[in-house]
C-alpha positions in Angstrom: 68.4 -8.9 -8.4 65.1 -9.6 -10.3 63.2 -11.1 -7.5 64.4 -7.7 -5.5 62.9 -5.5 -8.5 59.8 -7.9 -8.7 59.0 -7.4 -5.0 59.5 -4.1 -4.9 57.2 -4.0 -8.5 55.1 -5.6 -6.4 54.6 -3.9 -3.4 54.6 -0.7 -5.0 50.9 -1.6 -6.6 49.6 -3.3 -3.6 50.4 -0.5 -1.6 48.7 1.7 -4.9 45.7 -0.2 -4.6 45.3 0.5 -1.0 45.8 4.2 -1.1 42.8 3.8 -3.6 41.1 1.4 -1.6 41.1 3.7 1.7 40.6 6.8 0.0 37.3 5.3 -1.7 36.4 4.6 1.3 37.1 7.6 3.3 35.0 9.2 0.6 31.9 6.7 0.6 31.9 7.3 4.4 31.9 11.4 4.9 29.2 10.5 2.3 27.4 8.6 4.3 28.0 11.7 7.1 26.9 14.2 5.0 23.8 13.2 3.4 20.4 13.8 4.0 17.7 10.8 3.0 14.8 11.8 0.8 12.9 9.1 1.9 9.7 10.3 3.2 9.5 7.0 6.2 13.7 7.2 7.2 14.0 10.5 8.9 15.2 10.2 12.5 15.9 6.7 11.8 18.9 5.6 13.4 20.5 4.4 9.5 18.8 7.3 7.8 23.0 8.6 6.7 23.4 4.7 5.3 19.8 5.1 3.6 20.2 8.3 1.9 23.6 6.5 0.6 22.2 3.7 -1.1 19.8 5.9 -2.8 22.2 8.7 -3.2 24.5 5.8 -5.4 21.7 4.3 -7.0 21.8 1.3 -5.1 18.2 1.5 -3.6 15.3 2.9 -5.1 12.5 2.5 -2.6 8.6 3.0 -3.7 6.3 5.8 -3.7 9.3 7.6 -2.2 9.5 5.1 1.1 12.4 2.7 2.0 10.1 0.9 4.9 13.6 0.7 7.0 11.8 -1.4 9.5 10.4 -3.7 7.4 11.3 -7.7 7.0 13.4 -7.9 3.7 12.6 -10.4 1.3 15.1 -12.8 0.0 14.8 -11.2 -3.6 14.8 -7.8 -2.5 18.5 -8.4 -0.5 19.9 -10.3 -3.7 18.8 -7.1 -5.9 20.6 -4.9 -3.2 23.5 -7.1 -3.1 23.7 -7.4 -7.0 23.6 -3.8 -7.6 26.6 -3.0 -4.9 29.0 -5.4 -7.0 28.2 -3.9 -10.3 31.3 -2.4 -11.0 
């Protein structure tokens, strides 16, 4: 009988985490839909919705208000991105 209550202990907080998972998700994405970038170089840019997200979270920053979507990233500049997405 305790392994029945421990599985179903369990399950209830994976399935929890999920519905917390998904609807963080659901929400970083109608984000992603809805927003505009203010980068004066990404409008009309086919990622210009993913773009305005990074900056919109904090997660980019660009400079003298330009993201240079087109550019070659350096090594350093995609370990910075990928640093500041982890931060929890």
């Amino acid at each position: 009988m305790v392994r029945f209550t421990s599985t179903v202990i369990k399950t209830s907080l994976v399935d929890k985490l999920l519905r917390f998972y998904t609807g963080r998700l659901l929400i970083h994405l109608t984000l992603i839909l809805m927003s505009d970038s203010n980068f004066s170089d990404s409008k009309g840019h086919q990622f210009t919705r993913a773009i305005a997200w990074l900056k919109a979270e904090g997660y980019a920053k660009g400079i003298d208000n330009k993201f240079y979507p087109d550019s070659t990233v350096k090594r350093e500049e995609l370990a910075k991105l990928i640093v500041n997405v982890l931060k929890p």
